[in-house]
C-alpha positions in Angstrom: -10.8 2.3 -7.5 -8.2 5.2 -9.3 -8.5 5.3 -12.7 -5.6 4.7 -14.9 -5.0 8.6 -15.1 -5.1 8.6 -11.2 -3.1 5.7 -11.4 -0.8 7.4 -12.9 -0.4 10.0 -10.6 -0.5 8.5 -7.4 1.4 5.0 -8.8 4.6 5.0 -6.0 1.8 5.5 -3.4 -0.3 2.6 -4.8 2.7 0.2 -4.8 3.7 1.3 -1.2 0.2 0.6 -0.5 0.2 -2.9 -2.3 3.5 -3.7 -0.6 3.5 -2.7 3.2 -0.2 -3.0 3.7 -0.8 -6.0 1.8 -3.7 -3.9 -0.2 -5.1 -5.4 -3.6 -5.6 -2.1 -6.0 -8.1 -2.3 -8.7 -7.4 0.3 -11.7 -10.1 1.2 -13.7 -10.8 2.2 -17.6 -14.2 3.4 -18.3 -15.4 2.8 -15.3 -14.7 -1.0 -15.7 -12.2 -3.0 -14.0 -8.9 -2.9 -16.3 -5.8 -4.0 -14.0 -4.7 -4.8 -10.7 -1.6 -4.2 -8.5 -0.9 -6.4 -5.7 2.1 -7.6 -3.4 4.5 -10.2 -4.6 3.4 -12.3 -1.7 -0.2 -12.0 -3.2 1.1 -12.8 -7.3 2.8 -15.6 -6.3 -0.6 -17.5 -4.3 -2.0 -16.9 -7.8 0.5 -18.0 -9.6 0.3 -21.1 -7.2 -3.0 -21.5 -7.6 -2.7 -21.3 -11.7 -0.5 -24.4 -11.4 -2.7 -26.3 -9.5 -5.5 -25.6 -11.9 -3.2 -26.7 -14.7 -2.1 -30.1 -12.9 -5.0 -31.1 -11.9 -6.5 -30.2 -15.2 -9.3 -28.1 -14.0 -11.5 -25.2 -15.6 -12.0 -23.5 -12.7 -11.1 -22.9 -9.2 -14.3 -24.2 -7.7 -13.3 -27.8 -9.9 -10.2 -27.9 -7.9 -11.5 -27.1 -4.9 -13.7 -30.3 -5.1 -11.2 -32.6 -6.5 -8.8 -31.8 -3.5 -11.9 -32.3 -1.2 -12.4 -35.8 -3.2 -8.7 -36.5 -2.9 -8.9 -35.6 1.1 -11.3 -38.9 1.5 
């Protein structure tokens, strides 16, 4: 995980890496987890995934996950 000063310096490199390899990039500050890059294709599950949450008024993504299995039967 680069640092947000490594970040900095390698940042076209991580989006190509994001992009054409599909990798998900964790940037760091302190030595904790601070930001991510990731592929469009990768924000826009998430974003899916947020408006499921909100439909279907859940509080988490294991809530939903049960409610669709319930809605399955």
């Amino acid at each position: 995980m680069p640092t947000i000063a490594e970040a900095r310096q390698t940042f076209t490199d991580l989006l190509g890496r994001a992009h054409y390899k599909g990798e998900r990039i964790d940037i760091t500050r302190r030595h904790t987890p601070y930001a991510a890059i990731v592929s469009v294709e990768d924000r826009e599950k998430l974003d899916d995934v947020d408006k499921l949450l909100r439909e279907w008024k859940c509080a988490s993504l294991e809530e939903l996950r049960e409610r669709l299995k319930a809605a399955k039967k």
